[in-house]
FIMARTI-624941 format. One record per residue (C-alpha): residue in three letters; residue number from 0; x, y, z. Coordinates in steps of 0.05 Angstrom, whole numbers. Layout:
% residues N
+-----+-----+--------+--------+--------+
|  aa |   i |      x |      y |      z |
+-----+-----+--------+--------+--------+
| ALA | NUM |      X |      Y |      Z |
...
+-----+-----+--------+--------+--------+
This chain:
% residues 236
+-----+-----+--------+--------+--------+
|  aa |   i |      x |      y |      z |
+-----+-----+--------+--------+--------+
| UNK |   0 |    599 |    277 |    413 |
| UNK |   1 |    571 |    206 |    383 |
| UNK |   2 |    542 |    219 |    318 |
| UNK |   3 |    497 |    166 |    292 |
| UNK |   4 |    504 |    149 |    224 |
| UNK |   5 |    442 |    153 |    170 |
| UNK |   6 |    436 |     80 |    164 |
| UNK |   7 |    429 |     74 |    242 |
| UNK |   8 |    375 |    131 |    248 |
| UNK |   9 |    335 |     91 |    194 |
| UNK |  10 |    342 |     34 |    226 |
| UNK |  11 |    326 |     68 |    301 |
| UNK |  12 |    261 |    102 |    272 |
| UNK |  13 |    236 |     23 |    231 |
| UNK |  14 |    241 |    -17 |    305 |
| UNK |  15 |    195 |     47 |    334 |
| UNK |  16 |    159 |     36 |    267 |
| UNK |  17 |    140 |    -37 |    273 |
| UNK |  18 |    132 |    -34 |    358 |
| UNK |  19 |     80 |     13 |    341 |
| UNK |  20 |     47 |    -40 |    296 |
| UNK |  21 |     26 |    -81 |    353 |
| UNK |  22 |    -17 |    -27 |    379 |
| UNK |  23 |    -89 |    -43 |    374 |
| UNK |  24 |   -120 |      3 |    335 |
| UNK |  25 |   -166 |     70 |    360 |
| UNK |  26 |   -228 |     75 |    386 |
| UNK |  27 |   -242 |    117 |    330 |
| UNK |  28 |   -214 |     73 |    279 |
| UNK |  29 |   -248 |     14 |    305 |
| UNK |  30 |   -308 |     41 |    311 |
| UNK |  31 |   -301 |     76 |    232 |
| UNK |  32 |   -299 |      8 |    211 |
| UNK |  33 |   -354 |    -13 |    243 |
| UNK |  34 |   -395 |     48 |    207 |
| UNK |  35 |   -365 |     21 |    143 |
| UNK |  36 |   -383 |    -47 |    145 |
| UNK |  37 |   -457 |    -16 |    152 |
| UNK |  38 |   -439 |     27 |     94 |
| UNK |  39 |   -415 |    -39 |     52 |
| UNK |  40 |   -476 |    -74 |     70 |
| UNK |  41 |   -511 |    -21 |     29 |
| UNK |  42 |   -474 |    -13 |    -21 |
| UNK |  43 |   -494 |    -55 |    -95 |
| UNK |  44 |   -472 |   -123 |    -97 |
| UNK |  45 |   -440 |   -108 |   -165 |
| UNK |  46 |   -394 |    -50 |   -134 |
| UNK |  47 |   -367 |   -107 |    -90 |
| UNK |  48 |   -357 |   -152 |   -146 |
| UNK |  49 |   -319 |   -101 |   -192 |
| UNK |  50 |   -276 |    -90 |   -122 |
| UNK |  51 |   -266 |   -165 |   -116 |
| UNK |  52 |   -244 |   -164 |   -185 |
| UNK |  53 |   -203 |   -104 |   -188 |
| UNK |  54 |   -156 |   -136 |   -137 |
| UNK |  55 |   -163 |   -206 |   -164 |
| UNK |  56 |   -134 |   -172 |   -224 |
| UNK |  57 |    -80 |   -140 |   -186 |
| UNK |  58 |    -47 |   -193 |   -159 |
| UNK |  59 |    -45 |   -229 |   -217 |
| UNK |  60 |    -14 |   -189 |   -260 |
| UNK |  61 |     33 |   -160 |   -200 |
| UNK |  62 |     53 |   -241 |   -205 |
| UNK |  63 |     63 |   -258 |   -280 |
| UNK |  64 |     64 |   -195 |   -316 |
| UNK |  65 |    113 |   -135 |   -331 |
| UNK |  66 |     54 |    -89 |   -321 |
| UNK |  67 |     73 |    -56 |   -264 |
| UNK |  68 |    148 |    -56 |   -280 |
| UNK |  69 |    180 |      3 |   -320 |
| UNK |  70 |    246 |     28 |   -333 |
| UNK |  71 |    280 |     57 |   -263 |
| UNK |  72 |    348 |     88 |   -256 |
| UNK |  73 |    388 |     65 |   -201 |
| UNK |  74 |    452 |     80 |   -202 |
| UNK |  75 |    498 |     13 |   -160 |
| UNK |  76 |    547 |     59 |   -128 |
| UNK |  77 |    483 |     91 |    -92 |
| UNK |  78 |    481 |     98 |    -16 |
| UNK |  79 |    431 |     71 |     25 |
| UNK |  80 |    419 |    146 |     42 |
| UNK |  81 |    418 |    168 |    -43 |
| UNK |  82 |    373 |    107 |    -42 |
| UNK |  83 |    315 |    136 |      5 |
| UNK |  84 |    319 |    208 |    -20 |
| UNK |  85 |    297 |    187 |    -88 |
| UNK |  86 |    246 |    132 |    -59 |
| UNK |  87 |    219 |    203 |    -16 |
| UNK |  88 |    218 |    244 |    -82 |
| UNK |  89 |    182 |    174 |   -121 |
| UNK |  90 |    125 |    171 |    -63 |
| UNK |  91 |    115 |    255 |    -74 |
| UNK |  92 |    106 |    248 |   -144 |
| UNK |  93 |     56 |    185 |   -141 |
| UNK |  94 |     29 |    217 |    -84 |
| UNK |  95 |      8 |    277 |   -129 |
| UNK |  96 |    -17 |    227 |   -187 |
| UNK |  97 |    -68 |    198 |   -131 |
| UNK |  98 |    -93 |    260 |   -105 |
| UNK |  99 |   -104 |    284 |   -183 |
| UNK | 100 |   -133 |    227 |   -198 |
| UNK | 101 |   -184 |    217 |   -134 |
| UNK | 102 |   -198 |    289 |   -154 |
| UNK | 103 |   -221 |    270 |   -222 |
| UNK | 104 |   -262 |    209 |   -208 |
| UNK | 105 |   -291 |    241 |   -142 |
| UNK | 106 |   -325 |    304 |   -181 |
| UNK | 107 |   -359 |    246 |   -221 |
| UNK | 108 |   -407 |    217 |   -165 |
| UNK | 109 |   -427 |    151 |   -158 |
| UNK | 110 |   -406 |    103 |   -217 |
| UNK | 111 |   -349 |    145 |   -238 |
| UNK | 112 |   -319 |    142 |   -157 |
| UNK | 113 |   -331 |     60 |   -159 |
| UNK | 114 |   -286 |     67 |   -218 |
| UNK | 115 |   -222 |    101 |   -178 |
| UNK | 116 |   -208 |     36 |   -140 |
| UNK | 117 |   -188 |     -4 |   -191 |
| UNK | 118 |   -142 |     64 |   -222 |
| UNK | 119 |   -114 |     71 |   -153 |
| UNK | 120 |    -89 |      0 |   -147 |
| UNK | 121 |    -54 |      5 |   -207 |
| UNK | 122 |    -21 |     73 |   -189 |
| UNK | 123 |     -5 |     47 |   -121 |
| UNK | 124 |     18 |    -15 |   -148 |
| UNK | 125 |     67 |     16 |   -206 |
| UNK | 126 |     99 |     59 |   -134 |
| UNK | 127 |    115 |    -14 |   -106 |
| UNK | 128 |    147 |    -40 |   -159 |
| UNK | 129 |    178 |     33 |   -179 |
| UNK | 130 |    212 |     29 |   -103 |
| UNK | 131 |    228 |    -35 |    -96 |
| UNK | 132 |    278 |    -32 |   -160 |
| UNK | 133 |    303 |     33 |   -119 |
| UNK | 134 |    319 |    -15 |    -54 |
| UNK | 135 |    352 |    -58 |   -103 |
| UNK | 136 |    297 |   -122 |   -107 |
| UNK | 137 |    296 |   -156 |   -164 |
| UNK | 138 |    223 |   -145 |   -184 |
| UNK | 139 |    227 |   -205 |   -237 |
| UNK | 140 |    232 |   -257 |   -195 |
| UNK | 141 |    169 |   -286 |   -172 |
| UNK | 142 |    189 |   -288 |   -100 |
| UNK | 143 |    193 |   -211 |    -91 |
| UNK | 144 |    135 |   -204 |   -123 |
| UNK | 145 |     99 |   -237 |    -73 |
| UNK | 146 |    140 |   -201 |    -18 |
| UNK | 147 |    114 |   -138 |    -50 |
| UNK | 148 |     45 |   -162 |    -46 |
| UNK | 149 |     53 |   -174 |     29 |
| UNK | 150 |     83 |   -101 |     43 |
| UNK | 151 |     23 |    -80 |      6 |
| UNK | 152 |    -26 |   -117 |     40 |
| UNK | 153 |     12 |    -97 |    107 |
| UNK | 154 |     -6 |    -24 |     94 |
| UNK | 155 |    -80 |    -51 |     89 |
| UNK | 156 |   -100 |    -89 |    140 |
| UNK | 157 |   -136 |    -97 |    205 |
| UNK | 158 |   -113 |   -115 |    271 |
| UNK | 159 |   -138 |   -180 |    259 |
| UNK | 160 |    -84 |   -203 |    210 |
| UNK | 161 |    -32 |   -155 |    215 |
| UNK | 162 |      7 |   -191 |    257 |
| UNK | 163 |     19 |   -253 |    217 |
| UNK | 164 |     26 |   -210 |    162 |
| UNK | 165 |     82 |   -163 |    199 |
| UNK | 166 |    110 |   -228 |    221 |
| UNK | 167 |    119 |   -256 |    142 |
| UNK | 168 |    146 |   -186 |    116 |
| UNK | 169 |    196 |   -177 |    170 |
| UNK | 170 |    224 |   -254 |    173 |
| UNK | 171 |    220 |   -251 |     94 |
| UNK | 172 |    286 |   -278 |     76 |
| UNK | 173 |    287 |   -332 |    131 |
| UNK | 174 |    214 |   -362 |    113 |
| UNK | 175 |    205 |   -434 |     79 |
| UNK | 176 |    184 |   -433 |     15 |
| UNK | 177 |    113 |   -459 |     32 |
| UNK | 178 |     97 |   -402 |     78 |
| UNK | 179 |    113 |   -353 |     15 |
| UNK | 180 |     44 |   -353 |    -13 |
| UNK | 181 |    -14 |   -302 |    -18 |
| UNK | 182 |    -86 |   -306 |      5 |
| UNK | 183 |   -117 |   -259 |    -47 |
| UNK | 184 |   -184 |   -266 |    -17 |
| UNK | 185 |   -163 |   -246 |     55 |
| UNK | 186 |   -115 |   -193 |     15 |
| UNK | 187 |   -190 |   -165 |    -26 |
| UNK | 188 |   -229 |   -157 |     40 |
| UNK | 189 |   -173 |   -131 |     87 |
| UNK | 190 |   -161 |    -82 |     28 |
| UNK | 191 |   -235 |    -63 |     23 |
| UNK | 192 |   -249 |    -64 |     92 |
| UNK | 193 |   -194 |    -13 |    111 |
| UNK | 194 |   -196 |     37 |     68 |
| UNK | 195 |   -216 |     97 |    101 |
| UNK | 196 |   -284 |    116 |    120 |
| UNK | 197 |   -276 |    175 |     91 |
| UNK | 198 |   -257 |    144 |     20 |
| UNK | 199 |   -333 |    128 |     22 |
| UNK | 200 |   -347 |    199 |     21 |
| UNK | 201 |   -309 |    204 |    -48 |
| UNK | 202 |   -378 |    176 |    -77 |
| UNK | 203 |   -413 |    244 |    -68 |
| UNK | 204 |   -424 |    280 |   -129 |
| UNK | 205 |   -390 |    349 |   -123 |
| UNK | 206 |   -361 |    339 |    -45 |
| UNK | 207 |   -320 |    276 |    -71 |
| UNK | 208 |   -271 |    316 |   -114 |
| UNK | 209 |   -245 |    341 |    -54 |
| UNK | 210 |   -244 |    279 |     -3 |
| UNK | 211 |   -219 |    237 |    -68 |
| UNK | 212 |   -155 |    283 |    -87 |
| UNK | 213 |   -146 |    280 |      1 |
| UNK | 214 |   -155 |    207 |     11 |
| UNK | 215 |   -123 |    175 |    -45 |
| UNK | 216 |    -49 |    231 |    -32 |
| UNK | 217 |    -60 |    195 |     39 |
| UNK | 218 |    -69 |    125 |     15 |
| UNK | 219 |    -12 |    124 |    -32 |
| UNK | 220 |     31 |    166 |     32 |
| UNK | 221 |     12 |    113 |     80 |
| UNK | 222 |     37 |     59 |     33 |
| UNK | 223 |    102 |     96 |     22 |
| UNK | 224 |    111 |     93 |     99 |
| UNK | 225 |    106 |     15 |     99 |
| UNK | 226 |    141 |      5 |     45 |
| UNK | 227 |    206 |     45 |     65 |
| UNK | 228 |    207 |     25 |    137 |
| UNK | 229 |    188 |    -47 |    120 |
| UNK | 230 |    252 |    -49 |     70 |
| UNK | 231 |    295 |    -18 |    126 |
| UNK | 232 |    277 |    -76 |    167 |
| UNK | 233 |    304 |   -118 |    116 |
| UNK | 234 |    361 |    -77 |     92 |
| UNK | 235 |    399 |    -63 |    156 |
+-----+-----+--------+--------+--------+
């Protein structure tokens, strides 16, 4: 019997991965989004602002900083199969430092909720740059950088720009340098806009301890997802 080796399962499950990007979204998702926008209509001008800023900040120092960069060990005689285990056991372990910190911030109410998104870019950030070093990108050069900032923004955005978006990540390697750039703006409300309804929720004193440490284990899980099958599009 034909036995198909790791590297081609990976690579089987990341085509079913990215043909199942091109779906439009649900019903149910649309329409979520729909309630949010309401939602962010309502909710303080300043809140946007520090949201706005938060990710402004982000990218910037995801582009010319070491702040999201710490020490990783990654052995070169790793296989591609080594590789992904530890990437699975690095998207666990952020996975629990969301959740505990959604948790936190959630039991807080209001002011101390608006505070998590900022903390949960950073943590979600820091898992980006912890895998890529895993895949083997060099996360010093300024050109990965700003691929990780696409697989990021990838993870977290609408049907309305995902394609282009898919499109950049997946052709990566083969794109002029002029197409390489990133629209932080578009990037800060395709961020904000599709987070999930229920991350809204994370704002109630009391209830949002418990949507927070949910929402935020599924944020960072989702982003593990893109990031893994987006690198075994480029890998293999």
């Amino acid at each position: 019997m034909f036995h198909l080796s790791y590297e081609e399962k990976a690579k089987q499950e990341a085509v079913r991965w990215s043909k199942a990007l091109d779906k439009r979204s649900s019903i149910i998702q649309r329409s979520s989004k729909q309630v949010q926008s309401r939602i962010n209509e309502k909710i303080p001008d300043r809140v946007h602002a520090m949201v706005t800023d938060s990710i402004r900040s982000m990218i910037e120092l995801a582009l010319t900083s070491s702040e999201y960069i710490r020490p990783v060990k990654v052995h070169p005689d790793w296989s591609f199969e080594e590789r992904e285990r530890q990437v699975q056991e690095l998207v666990k372990k952020y996975k629990k430092t969301a959740s505990v910190e959604g948790a936190g911030t959630g039991f807080g109410g209001f002011w101390l909720g608006v505070a998590d998104f900022p903390l949960l870019l950073s943590i979600k950030m820091k898992f980006l740059f912890d895998a890529a070093q895993l895949y083997g990108w060099n996360v010093h050069s300024y050109e990965e950088r700003v691929y990780l900032l696409h697989v990021f923004m990838l993870a977290f955005s609408s049907d309305k720009v995902r394609g282009e978006v898919k499109r950049k990540v997946l052709a990566w390697d083969d794109l002029e340098i002029r197409e390489k750039n990133v629209d932080w703006k578009t990037l800060q409300v395709e961020y904000r806009d599709t987070l999930d309804l229920v991350k809204l929720l994370q704002l109630v004193p009391g209830f949002g301890a418990v949507v927070g440490y949910v929402a935020n284990g599924r944020l960072l899980e989702h982003l593990g997802e893109t990031t893994i099958q987006s690198s075994r599009l480029r890998l293999l």
